[in-house]
N, C-alpha and C positions, 0 to 999 in steps of 0.2 A: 783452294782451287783443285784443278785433277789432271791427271797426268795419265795419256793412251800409249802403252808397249804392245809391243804385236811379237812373239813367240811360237815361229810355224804358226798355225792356222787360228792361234788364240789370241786373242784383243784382251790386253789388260787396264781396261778403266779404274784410275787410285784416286779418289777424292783425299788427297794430299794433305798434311800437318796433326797439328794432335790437337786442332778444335774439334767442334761439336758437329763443324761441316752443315750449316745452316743455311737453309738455302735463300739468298736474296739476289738479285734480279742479274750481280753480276755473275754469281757461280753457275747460276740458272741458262745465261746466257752462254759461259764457259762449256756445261754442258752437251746441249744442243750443237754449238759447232766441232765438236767432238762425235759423238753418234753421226752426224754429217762425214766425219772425216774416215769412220766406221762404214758407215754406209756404200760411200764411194770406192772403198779397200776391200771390201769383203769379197770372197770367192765360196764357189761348192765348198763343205766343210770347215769354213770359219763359225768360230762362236767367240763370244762377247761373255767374259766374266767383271762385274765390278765388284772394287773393294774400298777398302776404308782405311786409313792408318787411325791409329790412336784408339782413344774405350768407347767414340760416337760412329757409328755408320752414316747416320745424318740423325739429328734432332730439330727437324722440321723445319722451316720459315723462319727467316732472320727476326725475330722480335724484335728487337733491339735495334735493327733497322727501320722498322714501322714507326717505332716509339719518337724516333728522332724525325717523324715529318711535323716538330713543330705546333702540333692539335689535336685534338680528339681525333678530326676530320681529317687533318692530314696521317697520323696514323690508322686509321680504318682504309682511307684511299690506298694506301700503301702497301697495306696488307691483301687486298683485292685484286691491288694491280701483282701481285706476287703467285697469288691463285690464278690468275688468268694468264702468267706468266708459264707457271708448271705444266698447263695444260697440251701446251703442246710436244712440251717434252714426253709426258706420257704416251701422248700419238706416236711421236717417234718409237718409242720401244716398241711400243703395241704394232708395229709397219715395220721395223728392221727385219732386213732377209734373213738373218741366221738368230741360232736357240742363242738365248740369253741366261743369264748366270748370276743373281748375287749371291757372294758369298759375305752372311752377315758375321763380323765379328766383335760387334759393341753395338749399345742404344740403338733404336730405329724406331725414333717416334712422327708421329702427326704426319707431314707431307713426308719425313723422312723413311715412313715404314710404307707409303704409298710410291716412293720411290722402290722398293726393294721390291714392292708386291708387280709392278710394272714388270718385273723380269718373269722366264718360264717356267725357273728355278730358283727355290732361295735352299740353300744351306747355309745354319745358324752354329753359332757358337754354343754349347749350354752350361759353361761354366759361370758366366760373365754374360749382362747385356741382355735387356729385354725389349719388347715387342711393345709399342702404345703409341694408341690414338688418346691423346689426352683432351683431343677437343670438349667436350662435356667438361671436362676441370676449369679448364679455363674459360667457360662460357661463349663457345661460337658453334655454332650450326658446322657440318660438314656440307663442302660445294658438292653439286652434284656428280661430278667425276668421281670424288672418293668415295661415295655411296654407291655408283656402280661398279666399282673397282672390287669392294669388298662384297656386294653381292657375288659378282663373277668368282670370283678365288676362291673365298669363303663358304662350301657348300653347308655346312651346319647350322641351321638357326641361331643354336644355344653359342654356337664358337661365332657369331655377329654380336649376336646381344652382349656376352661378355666382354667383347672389345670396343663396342660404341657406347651400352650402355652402362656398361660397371666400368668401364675404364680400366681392365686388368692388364696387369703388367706384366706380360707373358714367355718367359722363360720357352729354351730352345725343346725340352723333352713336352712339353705341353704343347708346345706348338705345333708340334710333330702330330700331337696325338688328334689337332683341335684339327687338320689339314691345312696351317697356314704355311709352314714351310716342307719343305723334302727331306730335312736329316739334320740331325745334331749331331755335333762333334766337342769333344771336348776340351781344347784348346784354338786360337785364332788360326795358327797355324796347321791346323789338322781341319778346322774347315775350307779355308782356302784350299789343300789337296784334294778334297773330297770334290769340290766344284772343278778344280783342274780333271782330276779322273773321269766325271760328268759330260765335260768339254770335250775330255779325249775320244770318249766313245759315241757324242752326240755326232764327232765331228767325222767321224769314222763313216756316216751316212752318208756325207755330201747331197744332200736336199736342196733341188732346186728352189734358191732363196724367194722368188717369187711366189711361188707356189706355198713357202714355208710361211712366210706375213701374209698371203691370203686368207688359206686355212685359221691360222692361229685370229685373225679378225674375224671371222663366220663364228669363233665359237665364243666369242663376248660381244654378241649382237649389241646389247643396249649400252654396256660401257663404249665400244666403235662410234655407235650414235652419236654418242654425245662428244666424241672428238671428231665427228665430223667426218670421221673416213668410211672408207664407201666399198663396196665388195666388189673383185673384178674378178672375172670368171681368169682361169689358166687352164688349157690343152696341152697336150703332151706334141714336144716337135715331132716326133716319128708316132704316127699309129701303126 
């Protein structure tokens, strides 16, 4: 599950225990009324760090939950309604008023590394703990949200192709260099501060939160598309 601490102006999201933190429809849900409760608490200078316990940040979509609906049919349903479940958690990030933060410090594969890419910022671990979309291994299409996710984030051709179509498993100093994350660190611990310091100084702006999740939706038009949210213009109170 995950657990929200708030420390002066910073929100600590912990996806809690020392699983793999897989997301199925109840974590999912978990989630969501969290960034809700984020949402509602946030002020000028708040920002949104999450994190992980254990050696998984997330390792994607509960398998093992799909597997048990019983049938081919009911495992494919199950997996689809879990895709269509994330979706709007991603809307949520991509629409929260303040800068967001993951700090990676283990695994972040498949929906689990589209969870991580969903923030403003990612700092990686690079001792320990890599990066993969393993869809291509395991034989499924990616849905169309994680193909504009990694469009958006991803400016490099060669650093997309390496990640959907070689399926590499990508370490924090590569990732740095490919532009999928902002900085490696080399312990869990020494990433996490690196995102706190991040925090401190993001929070130091105080950005009018409106204005913060408009902007930041204008500039991933086609991923926004496809969750559905829509551009609102914001003016300043005093001209």
């Amino acid at each position: 599950m995950c657990t929200l601490e708030k420390t002066g102006n910073i929100f600590y999201l912990t996806l809690t225990g020392d699983d793999e933190h897989r997301l199925n429809p109840t974590l999912i849900a978990t989630l969501r009324s969290t960034l809700a409760q984020v949402k509602s608490q946030s002020v000028k200078g708040s920002v949104l760090i999450t994190k992980a316990d254990g050696r998984f940040f997330s390792n994607g979509f509960d398998l093992k939950y799909a597997q048990a609906g019983g049938s081919e049919k009911g495992a494919a349903d199950r997996l689809m309604n879990m895709v269509d479940l994330l979706k709007p958690v991603v809307a949520d990030f991509m629409s929260l008023p303040i800068p967001t933060i993951a700090a990676v410090t283990g695994h972040a594969a498949a929906a689990g590394l589209l969870l991580a890419m969903s923030h403003d910022y990612i700092t990686m671990r690079s001792d320990k703990g890599v990066l993969y979309m393993s869809e291509l291994d395991i034989g499924m299409t990616l849905p169309d949200y994680f193909m504009a996710m990694i469009r958006s984030k991803i400016g490099s051709a060669g650093a997309r192709r390496d990640l959907v179509l070689k399926t590499a498993k990508i370490r924090g100093e590569e990732a740095v260099r490919m532009g999928m994350v902002d900085s490696a660190h080399g312990t869990a611990e020494e990433t996490v501060d690196a995102a706190v310091r991040l925090a401190e100084e993001l929070g130091k702006k105080r950005w009018d939160g409106k204005v913060y999740a408009e902007i930041r939706k204008s500039l991933f038009p086609e991923l926004c598309g496809l969750l559905g949210l829509k551009d609102v213009a914001v003016l300043p109170s005093h001209l």
